[in-house]
The first five atom37 places (N, CA, C, CB, O) and aatype in JSON, in Angstrom:
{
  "aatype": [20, 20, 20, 20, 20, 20, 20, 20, 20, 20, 20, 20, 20, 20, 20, 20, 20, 20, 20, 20, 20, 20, 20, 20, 20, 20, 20, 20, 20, 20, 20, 20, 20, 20, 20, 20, 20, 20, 20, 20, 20, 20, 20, 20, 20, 20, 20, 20, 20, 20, 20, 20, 20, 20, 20, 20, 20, 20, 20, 20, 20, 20, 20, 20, 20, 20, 20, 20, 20, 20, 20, 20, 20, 20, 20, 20, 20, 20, 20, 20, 20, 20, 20, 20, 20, 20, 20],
  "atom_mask": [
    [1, 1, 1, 1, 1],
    [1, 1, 1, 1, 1],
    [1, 1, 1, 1, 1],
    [1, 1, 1, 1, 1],
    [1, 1, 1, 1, 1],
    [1, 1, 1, 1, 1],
    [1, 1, 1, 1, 1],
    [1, 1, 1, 1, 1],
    [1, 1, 1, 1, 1],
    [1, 1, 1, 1, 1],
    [1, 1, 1, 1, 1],
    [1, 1, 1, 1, 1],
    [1, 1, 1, 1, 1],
    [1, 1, 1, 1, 1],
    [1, 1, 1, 1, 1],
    [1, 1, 1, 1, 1],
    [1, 1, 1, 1, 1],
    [1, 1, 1, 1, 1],
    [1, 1, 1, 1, 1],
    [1, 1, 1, 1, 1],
    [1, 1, 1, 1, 1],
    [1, 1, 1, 1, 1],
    [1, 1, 1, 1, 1],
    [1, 1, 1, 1, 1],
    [1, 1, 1, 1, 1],
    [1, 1, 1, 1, 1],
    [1, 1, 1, 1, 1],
    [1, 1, 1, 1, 1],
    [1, 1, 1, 1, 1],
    [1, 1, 1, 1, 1],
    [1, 1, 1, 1, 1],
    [1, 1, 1, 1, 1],
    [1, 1, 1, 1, 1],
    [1, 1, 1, 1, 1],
    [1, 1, 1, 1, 1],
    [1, 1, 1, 1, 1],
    [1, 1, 1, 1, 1],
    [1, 1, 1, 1, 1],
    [1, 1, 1, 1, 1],
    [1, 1, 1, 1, 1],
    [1, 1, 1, 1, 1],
    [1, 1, 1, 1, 1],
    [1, 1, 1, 1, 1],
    [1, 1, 1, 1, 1],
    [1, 1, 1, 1, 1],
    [1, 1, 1, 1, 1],
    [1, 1, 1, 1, 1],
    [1, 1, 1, 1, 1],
    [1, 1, 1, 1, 1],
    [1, 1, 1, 1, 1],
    [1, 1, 1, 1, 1],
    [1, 1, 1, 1, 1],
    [1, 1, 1, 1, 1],
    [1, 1, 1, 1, 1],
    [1, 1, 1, 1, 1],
    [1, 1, 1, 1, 1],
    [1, 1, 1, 1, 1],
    [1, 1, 1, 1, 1],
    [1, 1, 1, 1, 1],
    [1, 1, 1, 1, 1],
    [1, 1, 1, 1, 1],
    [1, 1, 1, 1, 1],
    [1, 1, 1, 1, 1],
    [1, 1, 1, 1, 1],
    [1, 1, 1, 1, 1],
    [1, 1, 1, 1, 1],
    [1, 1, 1, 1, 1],
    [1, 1, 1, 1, 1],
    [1, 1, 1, 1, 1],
    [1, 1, 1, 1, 1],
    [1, 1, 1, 1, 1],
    [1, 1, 1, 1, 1],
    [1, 1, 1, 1, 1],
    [1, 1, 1, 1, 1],
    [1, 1, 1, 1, 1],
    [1, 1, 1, 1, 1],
    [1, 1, 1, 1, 1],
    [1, 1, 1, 1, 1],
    [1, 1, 1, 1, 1],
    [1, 1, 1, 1, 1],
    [1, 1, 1, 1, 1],
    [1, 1, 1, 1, 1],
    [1, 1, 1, 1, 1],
    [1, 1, 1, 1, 1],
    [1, 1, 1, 1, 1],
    [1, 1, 1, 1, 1],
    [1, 1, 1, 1, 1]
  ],
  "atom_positions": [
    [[0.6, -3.81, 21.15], [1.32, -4.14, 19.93], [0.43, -3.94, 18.71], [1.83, -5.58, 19.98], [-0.77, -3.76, 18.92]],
    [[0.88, -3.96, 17.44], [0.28, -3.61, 16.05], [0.24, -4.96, 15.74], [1.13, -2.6, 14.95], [1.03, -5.84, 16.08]],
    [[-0.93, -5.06, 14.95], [-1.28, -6.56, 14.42], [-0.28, -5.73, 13.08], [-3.45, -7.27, 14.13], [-0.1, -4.57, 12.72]],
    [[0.34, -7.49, 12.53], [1.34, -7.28, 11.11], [-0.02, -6.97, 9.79], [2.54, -9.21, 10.66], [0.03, -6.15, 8.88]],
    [[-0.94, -7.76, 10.06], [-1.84, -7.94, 8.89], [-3.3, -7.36, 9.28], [-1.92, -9.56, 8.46], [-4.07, -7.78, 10.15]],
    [[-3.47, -6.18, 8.32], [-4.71, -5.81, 8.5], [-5.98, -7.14, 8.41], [-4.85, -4.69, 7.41], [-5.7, -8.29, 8.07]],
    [[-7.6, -6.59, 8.87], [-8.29, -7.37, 8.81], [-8.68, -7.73, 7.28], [-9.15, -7.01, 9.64], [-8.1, -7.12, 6.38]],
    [[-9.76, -8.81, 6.93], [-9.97, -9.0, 5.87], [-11.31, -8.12, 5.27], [-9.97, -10.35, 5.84], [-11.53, -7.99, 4.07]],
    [[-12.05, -7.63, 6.22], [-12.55, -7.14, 5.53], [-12.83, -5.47, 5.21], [-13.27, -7.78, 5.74], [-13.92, -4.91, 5.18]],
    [[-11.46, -4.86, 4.99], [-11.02, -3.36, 4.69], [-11.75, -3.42, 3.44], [-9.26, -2.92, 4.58], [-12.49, -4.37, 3.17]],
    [[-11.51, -2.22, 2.52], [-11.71, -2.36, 1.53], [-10.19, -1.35, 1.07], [-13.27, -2.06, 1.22], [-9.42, -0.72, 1.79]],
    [[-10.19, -1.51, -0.17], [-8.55, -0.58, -1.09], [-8.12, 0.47, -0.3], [-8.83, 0.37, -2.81], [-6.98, 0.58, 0.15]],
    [[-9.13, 1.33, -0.11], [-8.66, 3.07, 1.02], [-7.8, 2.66, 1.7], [-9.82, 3.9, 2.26], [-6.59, 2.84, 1.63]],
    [[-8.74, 1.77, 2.8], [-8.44, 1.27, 3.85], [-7.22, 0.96, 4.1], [-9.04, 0.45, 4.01], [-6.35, 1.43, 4.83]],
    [[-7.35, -0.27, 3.08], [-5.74, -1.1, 3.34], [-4.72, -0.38, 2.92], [-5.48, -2.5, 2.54], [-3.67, -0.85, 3.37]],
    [[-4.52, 0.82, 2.08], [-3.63, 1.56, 1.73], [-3.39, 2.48, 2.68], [-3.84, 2.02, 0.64], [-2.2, 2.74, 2.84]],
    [[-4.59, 3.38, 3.74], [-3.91, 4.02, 4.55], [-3.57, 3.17, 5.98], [-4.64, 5.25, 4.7], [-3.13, 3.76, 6.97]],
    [[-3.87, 1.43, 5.96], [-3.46, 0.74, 7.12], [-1.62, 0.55, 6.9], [-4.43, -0.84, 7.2], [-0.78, 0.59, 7.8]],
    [[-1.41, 0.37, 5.53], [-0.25, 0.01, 4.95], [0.81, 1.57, 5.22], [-0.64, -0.49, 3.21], [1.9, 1.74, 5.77]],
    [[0.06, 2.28, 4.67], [0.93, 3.48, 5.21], [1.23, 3.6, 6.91], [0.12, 4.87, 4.75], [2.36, 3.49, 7.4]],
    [[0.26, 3.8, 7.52], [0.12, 3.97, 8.92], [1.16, 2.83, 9.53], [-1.51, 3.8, 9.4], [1.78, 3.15, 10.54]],
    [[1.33, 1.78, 9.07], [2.23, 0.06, 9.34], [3.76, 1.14, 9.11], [1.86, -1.85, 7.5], [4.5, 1.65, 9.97]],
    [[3.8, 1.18, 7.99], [5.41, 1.82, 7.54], [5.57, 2.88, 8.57], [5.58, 2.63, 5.79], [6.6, 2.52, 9.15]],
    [[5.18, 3.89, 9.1], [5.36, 5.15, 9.94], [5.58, 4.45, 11.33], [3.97, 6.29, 9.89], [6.55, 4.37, 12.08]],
    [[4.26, 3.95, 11.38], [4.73, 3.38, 12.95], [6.08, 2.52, 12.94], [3.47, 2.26, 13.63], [6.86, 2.95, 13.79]],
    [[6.45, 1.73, 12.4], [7.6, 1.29, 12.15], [8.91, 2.29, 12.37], [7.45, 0.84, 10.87], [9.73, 2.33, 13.29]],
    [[8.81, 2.95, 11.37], [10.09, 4.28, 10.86], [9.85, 5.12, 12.54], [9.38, 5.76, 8.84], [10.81, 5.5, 13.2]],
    [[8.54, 5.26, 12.96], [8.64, 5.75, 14.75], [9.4, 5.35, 15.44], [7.66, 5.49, 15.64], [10.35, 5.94, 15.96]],
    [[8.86, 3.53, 15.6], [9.67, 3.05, 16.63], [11.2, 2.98, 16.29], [9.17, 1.74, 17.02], [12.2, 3.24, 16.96]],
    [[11.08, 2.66, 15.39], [12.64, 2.6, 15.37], [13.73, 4.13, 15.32], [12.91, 1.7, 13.96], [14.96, 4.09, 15.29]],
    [[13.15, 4.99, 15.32], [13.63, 6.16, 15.59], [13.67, 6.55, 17.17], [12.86, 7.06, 14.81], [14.51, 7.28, 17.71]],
    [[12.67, 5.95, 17.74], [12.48, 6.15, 19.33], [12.97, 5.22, 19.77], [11.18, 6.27, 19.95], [12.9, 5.31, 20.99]],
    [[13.56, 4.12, 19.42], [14.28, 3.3, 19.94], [15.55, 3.37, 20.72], [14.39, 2.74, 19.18], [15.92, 2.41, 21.4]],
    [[16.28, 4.59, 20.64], [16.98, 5.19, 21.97], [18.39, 3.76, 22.03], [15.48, 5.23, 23.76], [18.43, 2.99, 22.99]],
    [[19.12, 3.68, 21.19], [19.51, 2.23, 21.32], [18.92, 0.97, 21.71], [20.29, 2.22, 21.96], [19.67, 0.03, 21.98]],
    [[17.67, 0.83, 21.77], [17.77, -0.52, 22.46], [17.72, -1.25, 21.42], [16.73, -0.93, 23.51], [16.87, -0.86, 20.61]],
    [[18.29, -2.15, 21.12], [18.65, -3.33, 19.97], [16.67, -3.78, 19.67], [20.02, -5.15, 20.94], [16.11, -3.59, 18.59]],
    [[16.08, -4.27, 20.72], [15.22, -5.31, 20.76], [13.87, -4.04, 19.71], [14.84, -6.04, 22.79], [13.35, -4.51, 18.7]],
    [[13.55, -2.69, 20.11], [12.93, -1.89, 19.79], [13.32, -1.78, 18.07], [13.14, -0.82, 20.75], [12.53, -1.67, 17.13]],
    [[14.7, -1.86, 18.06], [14.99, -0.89, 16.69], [14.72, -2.53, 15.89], [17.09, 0.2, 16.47], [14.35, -2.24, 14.75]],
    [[14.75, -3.86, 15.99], [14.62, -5.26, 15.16], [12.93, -4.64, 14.79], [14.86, -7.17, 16.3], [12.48, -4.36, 13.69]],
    [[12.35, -4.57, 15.92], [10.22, -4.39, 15.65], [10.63, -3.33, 14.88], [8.71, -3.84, 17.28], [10.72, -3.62, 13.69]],
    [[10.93, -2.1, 15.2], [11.1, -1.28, 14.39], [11.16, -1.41, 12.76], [12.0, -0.87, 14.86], [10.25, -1.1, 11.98]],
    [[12.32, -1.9, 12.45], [12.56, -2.2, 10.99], [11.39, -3.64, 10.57], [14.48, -2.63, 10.79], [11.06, -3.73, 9.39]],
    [[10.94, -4.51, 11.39], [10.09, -5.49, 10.89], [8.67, -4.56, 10.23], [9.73, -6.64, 12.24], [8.1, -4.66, 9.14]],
    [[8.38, -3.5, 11.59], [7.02, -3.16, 10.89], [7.18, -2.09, 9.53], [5.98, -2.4, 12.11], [6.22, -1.57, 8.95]],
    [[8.55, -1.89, 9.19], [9.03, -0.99, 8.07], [8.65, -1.57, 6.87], [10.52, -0.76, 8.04], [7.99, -1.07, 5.95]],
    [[9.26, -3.04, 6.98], [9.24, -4.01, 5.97], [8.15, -4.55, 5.72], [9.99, -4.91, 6.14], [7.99, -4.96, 4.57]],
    [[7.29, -4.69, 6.49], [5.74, -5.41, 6.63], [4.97, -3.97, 6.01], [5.12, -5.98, 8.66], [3.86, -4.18, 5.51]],
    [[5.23, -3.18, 6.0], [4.51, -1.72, 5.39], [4.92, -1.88, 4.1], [5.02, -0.12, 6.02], [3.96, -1.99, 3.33]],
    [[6.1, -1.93, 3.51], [6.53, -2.06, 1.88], [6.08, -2.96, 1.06], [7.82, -2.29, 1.65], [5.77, -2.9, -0.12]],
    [[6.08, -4.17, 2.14], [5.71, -5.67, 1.42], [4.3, -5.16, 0.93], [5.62, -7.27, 2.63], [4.04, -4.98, -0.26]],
    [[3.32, -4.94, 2.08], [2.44, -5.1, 1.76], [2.14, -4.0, 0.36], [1.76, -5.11, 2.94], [1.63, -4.18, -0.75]],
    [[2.56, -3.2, 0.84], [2.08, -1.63, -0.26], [2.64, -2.4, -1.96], [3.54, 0.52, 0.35], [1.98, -2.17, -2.97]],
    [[3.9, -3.26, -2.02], [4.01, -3.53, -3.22], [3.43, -4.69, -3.55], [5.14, -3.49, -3.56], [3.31, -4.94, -4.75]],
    [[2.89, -5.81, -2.41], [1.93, -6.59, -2.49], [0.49, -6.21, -3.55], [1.66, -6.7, -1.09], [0.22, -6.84, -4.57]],
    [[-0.04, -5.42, -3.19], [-1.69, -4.13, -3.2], [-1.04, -3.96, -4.57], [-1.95, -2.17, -1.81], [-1.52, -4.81, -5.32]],
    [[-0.21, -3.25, -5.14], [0.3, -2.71, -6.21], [0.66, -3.75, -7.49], [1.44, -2.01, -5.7], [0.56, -3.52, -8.7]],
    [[1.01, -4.66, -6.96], [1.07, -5.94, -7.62], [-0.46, -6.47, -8.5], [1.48, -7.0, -6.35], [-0.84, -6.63, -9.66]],
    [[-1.05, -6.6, -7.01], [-2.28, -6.97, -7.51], [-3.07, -6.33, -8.35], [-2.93, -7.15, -6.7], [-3.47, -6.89, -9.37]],
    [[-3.42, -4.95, -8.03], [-3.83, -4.35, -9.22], [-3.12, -3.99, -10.21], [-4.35, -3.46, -9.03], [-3.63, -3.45, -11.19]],
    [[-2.46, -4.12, -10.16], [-2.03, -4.08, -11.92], [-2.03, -5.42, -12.77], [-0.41, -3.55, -12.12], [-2.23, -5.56, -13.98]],
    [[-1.78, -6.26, -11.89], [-2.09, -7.62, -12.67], [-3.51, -7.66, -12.79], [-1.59, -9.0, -11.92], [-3.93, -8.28, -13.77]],
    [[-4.35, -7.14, -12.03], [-6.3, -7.38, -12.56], [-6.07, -6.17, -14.03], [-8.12, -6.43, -10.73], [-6.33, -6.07, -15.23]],
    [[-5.42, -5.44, -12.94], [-6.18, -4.07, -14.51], [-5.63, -4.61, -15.89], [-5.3, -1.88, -14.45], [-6.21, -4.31, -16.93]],
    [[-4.61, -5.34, -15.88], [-3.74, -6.01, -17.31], [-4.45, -6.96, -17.76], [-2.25, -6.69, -17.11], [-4.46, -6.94, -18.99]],
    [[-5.41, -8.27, -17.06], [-6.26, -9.16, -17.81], [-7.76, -8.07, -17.88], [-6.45, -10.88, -16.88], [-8.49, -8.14, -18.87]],
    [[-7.97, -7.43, -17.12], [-9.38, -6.43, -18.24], [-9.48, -5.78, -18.81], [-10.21, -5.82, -18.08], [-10.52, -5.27, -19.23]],
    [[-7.37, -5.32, -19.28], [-7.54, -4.67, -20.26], [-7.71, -5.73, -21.45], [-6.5, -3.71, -20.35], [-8.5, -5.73, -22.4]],
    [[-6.58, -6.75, -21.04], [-6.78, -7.64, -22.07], [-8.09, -8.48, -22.72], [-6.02, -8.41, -21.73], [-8.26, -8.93, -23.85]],
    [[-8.8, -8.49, -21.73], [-9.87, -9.57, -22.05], [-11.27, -8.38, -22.75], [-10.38, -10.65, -20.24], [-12.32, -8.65, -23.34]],
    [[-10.62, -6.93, -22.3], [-11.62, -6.34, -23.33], [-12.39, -5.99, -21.91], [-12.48, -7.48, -24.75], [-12.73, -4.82, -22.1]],
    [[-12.78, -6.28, -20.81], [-13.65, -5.72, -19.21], [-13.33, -4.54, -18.83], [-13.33, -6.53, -17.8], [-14.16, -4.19, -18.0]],
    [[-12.33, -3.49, -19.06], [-12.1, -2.73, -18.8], [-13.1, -1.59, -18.54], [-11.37, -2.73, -19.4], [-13.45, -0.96, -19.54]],
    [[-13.51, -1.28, -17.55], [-15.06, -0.35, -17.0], [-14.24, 1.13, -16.67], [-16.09, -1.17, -15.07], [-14.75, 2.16, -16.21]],
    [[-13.27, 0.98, -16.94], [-13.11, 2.5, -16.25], [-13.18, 3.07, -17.56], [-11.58, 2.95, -15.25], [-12.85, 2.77, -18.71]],
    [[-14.04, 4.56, -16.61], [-14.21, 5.93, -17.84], [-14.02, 7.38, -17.16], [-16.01, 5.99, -18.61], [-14.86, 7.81, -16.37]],
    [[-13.09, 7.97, -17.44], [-12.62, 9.31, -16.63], [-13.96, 10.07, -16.69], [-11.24, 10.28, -17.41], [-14.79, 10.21, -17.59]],
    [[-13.87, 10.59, -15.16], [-14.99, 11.56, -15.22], [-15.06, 13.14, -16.02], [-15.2, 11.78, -13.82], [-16.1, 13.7, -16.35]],
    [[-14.05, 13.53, -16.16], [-13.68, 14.32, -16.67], [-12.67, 13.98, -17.85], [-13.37, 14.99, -15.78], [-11.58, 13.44, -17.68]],
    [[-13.29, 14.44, -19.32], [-12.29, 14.0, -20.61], [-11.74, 15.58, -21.11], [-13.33, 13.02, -22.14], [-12.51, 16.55, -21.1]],
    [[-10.21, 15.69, -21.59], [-10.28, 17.19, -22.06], [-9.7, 16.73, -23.07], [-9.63, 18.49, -21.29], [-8.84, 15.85, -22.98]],
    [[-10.12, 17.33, -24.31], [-10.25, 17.67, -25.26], [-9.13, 18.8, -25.72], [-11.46, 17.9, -25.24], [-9.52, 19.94, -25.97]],
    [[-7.71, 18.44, -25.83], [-6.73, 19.07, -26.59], [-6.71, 19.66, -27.97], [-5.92, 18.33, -26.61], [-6.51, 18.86, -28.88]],
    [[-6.88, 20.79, -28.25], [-6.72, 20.87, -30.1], [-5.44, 20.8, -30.17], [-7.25, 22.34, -31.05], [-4.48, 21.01, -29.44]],
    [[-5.76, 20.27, -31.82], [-4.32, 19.64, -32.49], [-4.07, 20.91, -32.76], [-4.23, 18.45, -33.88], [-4.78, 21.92, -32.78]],
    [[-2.44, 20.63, -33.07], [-1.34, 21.95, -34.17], [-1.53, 21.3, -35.38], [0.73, 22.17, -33.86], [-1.02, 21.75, -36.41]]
  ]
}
């Protein structure tokens, strides 16, 4: 069986391609589920446990990146800047 909740100590990659990998296996079983009622319920649980989490992750960072923009912490700097001329 698939554990619902990755471990704690992934880091962002991680948990985003555990979260993906959660949703597929899910959308699998329940495609290979061949009628059986009991397959296609796990099926759609690990569907939902893949979304939650992915808009869980998505949640969160954007609520950090919104107080460092606000509070002025904001560290990110594109590695690459281009330089458009005006009309």
């Amino acid at each position: 069986d698939i554990k619902v909740f990755p471990p704690e100590n992934m880091g962002e990659k991680q948990r985003r391609r555990w979260q993906r990998q959660a949703f597929f296996y899910g959308l699998a079983r329940f495609i290979l589920a061949a009628g059986d009622p009991k397959k296609i319920v796990e099926g759609k649980n690990a569907m939902i446990y893949g979304i939650i989490a992915l808009f869980v992750l998505v949640s969160i960072v954007g609520i950090i990146s919104f107080f460092q923009r606000s509070l002025g912490t904001d560290t990110y700097t594109p590695a690459v800047q281009i330089y458009l001329p005006r009309v």
